[in-house]
C-alpha positions as CSV (number, residue, x, y, z in Angstrom):
1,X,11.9,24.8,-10.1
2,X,8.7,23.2,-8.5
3,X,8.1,20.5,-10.2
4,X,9.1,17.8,-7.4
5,X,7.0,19.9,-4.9
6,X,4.2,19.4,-7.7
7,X,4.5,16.0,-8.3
8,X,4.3,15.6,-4.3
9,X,1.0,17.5,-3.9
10,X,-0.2,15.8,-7.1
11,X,0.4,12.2,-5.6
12,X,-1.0,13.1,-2.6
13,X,-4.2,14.9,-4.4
14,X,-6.0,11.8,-5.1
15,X,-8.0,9.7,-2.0
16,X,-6.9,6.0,-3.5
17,X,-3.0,7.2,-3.2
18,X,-3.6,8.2,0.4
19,X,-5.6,4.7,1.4
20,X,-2.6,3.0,-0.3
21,X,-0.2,4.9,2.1
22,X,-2.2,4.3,5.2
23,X,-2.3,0.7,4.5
24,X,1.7,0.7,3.4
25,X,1.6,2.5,7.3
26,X,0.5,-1.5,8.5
27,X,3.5,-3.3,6.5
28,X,5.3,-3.3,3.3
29,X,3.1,-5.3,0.7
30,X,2.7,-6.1,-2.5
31,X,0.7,-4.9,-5.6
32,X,-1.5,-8.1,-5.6
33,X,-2.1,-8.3,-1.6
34,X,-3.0,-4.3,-2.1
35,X,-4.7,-5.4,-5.1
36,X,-6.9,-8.2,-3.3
37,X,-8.1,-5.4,-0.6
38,X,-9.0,-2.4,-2.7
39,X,-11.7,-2.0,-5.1
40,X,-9.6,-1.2,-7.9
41,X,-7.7,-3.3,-10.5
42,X,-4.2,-5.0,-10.1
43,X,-2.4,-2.4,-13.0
44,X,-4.2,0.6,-11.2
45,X,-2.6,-0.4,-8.4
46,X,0.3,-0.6,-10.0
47,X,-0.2,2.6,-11.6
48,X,-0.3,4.2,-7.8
49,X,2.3,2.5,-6.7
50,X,4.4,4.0,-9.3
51,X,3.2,7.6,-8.5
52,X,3.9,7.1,-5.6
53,X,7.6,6.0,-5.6
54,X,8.0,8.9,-8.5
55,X,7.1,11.7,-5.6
56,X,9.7,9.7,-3.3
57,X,6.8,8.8,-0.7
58,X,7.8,4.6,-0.9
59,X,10.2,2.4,-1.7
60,X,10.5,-1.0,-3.5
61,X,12.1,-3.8,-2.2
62,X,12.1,-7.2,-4.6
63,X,11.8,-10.5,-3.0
64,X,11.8,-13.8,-5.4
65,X,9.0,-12.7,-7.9
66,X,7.3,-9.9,-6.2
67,X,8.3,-6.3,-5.3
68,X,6.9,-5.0,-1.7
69,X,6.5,-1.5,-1.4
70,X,6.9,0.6,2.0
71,X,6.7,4.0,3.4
72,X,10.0,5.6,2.9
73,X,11.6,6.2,6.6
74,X,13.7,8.7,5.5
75,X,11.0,11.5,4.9
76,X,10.8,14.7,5.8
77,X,9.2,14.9,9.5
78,X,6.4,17.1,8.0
79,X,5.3,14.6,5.9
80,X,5.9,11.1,7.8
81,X,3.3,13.0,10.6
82,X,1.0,14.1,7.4
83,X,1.6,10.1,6.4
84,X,0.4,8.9,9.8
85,X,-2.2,11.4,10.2
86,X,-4.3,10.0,7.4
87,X,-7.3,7.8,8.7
88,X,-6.8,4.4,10.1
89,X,-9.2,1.7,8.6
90,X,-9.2,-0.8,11.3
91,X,-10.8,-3.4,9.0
92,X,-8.0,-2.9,5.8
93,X,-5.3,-2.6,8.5
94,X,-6.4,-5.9,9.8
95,X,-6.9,-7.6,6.6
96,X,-3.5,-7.0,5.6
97,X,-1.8,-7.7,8.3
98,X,-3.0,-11.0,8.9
99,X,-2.9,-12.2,5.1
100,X,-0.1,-12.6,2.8
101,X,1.0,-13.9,-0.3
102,X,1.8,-17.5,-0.5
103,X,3.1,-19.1,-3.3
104,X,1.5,-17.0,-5.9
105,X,-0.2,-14.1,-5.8
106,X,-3.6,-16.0,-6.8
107,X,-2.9,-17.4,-3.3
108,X,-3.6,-15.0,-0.5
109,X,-3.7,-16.7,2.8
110,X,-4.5,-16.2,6.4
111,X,-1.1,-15.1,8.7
112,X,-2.8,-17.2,11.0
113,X,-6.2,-18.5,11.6
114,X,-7.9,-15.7,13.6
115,X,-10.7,-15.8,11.6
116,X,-10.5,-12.2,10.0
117,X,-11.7,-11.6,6.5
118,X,-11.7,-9.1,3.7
119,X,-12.8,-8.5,0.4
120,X,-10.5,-11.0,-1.4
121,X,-11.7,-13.8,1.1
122,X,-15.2,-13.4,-0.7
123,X,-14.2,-13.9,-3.9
């Protein structure tokens, strides 16, 4: 009878779930531009991701050969404010939404050159 309320409360328990949703707050993105910002591995981002679209808190939307995830616009009002409520990291926020993925996703690359970097332009 509760398990979708569970699995809701359990997605939003853990602190990497909620970074990933106030980054998907910036634009959709992918696992590897996610991936190339946190300090986490490509398949647990993956694994988030999934949790994440399980409790009905994103969507996936495939392009060519990657799949972008978004904050669902169709949530309950309750939880799109909880959603925008969480922290803003100006730094992550401006990483991701002045790189992208190019042609692979070994290839992210400044929007444009406002000379902005993040953890992935160290690497």
């Amino acid at each position: 009878m509760f398990e979708q309320q569970a699995d809701l409360f359990k997605a939003l328990a853990d602190p990497m779930r909620l970074r990933i949703l106030a980054l998907l707050r910036t634009r959709e993105a992918c696992v590897c531009e996610l991936a190339g910002l946190l300090p986490i591995t490509q398949p647990a981002v993956s694994q988030h991701l999934r949790k994440l679209r399980q409790a009905g808190l994103i969507h996936e939307r495939r392009h060519k050969y990657w799949t972008y995830y978004a904050v669902r616009t169709d949530l309950d009002p309750a939880l799109a404010a909880l959603i925008e409520q969480l922290p803003h990291v100006e730094a992550d926020e401006q990483w991701l939404a002045t790189h992208q993925v190019e042609t692979s996703c070994e290839v992210l690359v400044p929007v444009e050159s406002v000379g902005v970097t993040g953890p992935a332009a160290n690497d």
